[in-house]
C-alpha positions in Angstrom: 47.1 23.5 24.9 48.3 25.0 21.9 50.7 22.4 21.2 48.2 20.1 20.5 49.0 20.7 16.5 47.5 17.8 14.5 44.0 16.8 16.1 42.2 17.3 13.1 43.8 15.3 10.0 45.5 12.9 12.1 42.5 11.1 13.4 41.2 10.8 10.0 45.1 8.8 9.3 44.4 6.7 12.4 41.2 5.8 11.1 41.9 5.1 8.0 45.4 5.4 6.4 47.3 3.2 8.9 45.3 0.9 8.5 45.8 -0.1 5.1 50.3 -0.2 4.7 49.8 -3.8 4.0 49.4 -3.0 0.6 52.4 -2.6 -2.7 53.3 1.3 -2.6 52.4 3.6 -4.7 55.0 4.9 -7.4 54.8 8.4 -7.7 52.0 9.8 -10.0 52.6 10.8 -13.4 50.8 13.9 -13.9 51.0 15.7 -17.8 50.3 19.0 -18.6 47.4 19.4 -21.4 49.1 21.7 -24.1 46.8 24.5 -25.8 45.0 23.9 -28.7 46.3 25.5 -31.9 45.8 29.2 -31.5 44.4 29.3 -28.4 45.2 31.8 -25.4 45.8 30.1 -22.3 44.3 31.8 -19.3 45.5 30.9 -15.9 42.0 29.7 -14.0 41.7 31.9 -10.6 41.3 29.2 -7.8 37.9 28.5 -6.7 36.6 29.6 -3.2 37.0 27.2 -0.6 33.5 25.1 -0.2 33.9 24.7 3.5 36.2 27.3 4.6 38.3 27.5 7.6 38.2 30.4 9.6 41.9 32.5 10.2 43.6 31.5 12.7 44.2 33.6 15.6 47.1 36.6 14.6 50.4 36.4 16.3 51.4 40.1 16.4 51.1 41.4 19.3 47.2 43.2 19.4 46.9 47.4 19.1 47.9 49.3 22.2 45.0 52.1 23.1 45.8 55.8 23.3 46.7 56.8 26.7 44.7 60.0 26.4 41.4 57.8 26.2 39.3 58.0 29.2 36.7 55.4 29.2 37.5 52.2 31.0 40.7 49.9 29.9 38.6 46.5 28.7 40.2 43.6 30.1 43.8 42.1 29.3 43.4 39.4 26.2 45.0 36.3 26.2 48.4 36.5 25.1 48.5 35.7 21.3 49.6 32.0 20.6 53.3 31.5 19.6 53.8 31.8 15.6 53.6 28.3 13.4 56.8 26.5 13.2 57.9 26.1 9.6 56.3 23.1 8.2 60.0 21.0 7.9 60.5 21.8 11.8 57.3 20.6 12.9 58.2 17.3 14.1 59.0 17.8 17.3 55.4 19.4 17.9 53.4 16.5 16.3 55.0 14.0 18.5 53.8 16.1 21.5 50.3 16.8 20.3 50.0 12.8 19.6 50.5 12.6 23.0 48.3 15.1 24.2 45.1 15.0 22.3 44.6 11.3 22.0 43.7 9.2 25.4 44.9 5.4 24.3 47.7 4.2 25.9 51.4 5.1 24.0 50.0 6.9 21.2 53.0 7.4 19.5 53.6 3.8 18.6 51.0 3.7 16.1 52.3 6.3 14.0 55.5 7.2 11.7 57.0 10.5 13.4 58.8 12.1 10.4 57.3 14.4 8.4 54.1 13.5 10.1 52.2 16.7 8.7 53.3 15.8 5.2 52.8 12.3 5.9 49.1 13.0 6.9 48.1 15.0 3.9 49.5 12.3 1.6 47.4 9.8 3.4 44.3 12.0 3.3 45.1 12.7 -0.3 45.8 8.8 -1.3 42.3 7.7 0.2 40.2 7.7 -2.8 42.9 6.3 -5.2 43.8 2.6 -6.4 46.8 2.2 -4.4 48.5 4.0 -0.9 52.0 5.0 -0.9 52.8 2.4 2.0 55.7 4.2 2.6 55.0 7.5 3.0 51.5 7.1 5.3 51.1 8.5 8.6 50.3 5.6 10.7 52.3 2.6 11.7 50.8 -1.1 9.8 48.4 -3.0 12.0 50.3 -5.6 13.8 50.5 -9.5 12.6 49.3 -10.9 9.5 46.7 -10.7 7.1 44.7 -13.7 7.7 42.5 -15.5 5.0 41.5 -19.1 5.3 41.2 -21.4 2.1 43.5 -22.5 -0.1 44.0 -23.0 -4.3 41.8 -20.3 -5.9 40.0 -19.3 -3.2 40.0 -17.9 -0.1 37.9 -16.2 2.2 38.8 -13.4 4.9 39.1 -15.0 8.2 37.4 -13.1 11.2 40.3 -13.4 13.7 41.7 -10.5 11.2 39.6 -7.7 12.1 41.5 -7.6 15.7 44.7 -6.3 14.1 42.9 -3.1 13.7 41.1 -2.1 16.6 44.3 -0.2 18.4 43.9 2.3 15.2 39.9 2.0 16.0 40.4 2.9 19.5 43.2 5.6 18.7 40.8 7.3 16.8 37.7 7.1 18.5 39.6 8.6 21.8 39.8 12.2 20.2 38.4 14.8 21.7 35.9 16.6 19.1 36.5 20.2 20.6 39.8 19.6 21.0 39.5 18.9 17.5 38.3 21.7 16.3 39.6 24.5 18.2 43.2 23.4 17.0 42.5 22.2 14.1 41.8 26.2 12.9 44.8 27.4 14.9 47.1 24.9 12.9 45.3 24.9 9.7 48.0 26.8 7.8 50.6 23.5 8.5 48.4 21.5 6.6 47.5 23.7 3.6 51.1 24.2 3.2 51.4 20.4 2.9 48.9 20.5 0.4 50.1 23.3 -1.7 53.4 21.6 -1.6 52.1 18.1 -2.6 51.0 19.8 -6.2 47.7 21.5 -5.8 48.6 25.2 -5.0 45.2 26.4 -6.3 43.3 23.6 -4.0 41.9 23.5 -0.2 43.0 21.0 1.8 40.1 21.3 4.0 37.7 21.1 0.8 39.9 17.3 -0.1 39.4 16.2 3.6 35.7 16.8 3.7 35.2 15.0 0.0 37.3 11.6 1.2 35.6 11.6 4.4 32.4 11.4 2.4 34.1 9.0 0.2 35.2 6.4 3.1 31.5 6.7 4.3 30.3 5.5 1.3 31.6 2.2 1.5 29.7 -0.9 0.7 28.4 -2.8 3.6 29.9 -6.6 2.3 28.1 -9.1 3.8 30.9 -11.7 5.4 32.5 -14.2 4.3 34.1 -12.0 1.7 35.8 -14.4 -0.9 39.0 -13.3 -2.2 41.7 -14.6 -4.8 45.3 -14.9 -4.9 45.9 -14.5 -8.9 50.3 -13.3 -7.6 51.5 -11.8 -4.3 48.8 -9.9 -3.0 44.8 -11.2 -2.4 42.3 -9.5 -4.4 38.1 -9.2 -3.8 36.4 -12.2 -5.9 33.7 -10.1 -6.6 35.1 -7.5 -9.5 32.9 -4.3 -8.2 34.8 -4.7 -4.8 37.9 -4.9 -6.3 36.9 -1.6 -8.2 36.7 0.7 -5.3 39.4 3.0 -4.0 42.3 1.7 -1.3 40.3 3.3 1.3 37.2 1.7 0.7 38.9 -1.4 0.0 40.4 -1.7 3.4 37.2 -0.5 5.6 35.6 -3.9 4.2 38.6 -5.6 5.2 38.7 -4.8 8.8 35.6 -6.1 9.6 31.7 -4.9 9.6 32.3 -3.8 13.7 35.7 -1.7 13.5 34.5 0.2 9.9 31.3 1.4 11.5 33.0 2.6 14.3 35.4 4.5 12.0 32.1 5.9 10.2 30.5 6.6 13.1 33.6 9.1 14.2 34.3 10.4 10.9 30.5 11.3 10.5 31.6 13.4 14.1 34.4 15.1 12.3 32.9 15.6 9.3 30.0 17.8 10.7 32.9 19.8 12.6 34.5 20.4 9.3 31.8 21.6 6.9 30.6 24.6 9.7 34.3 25.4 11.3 33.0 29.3 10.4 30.9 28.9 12.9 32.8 28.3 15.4 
């Protein structure tokens, strides 16, 4: 069904971005404008071509009707052209629906935060690779309980029981339907690009960011448990300095546990092949 609007970018949320609200917001970026050099002409840059394009999706109007004085054979009656895209601020209504339609799990629509859920699924997508998250403005719902550790003084290590606070989103994501996926996710492509455009890249392709921090998650270190972590104020950080380097994303897969994140790979290496050839659909 057509209203089945957000297959595509919110699996990649459930997979990743709800998982990782546990951790301090994110202020909103500072972002400067580089002034000209002394003399220089500016030139506005034209925006580069999409890398993985995604094809248009179907028109709206209402298709060409054939001149009556024709005499071969009428071809037969096309579908009826999909209903025109909401506007992206009155889409809510249609993203709690297609929750509820395109994933399988039990109550979908307790995992994730219903307002602005487009917006709110671009900013994950778009937050993935970077330090922090912007806990309050993600897409999915904070895996339930507590982070556990075990340890104590200036040490502590990740404790096992953790990892199955996480496996609702696991299991939210792995129930999507990959041609579901796809087939909707180029009919509502334009919500999403909107989003984007709106989020501060007008001269950017949201599909081009999704494929890069899909690629990005699935480079994640394998960590071999226990992982060792330390306390230095409010929030646990990785002993080991090159874990605590790596993006929020990356960050979090280790946390969930060596089971759940290759089960998140293992779908998001799925979507990711659907992404990169959607022209060929």
């Amino acid at each position: 069904m057509n209203r089945t609007v957000l297959a595509g970018v919110v699996v990649l949320a459930a997979a990743a971005g709800g998982l990782y609200v546990w951790l301090q917001p994110l202020p909103p970026p500072q972002t400067s404008v580089p002034e000209s050099a002394p003399g220089e002409t500016f030139r506005e840059a034209a925006p580069p071509s999409p890398q993985y394009p995604v094809p248009e999706p179907p028109a709206d109007a209402d298709a060409a009707v054939p001149d009556a004085q024709e005499t071969e054979p009428a071809p037969p009656a096309a579908e009826p052209a999909p209903p025109p895209l909401p506007e992206l601020g009155e889409s809510d209504r249609l993203a709690s629906q297609a929750v509820q339609e395109i994933f399988t799990v039990p109550e979908p629509l307790a995992l994730f935060s219903l307002d602005g859920l487009i917006r709110r699924l671009v900013v994950t997508v778009d937050n993935l690779p970077r330090t922090k998250l912007p806990a309050r403005r993600l897409a999915v719902a904070t895996a339930p309980g507590r982070f556990q550790v075990s340890g104590g003084e200036d040490e502590f290590v990740i404790k096992p029981e953790n990892h199955r606070r996480y496996r609702p989103h696991v299991s939210l994501l792995e129930s999507l339907d990959i041609e579901t996926f796809s087939r909707l996710y180029i009919r509502y492509y334009p919500l999403f690009q909107a989003a984007y455009v709106e989020l501060g890249y007008p001269d950017a392709y949201f599909n081009d960011r999704l494929v890069a921090v899909i690629d990005h998650l699935l480079a994640t270190p394998e960590v071999r448990e226990p992982i060792r972590l330390i306390r230095p104020h409010v929030l646990y950080q990785y002993a080991d300095p090159e874990l605590e380097a790596l993006s929020a994303g990356q960050k979090a897969l280790i946390r969930m546990g060596p089971d759940n994140a290759a089960r998140v790979k293992a779908k998001l290496r799925e979507i990711r092949a659907r992404l990169v050839r959607l022209e060929l659909e």
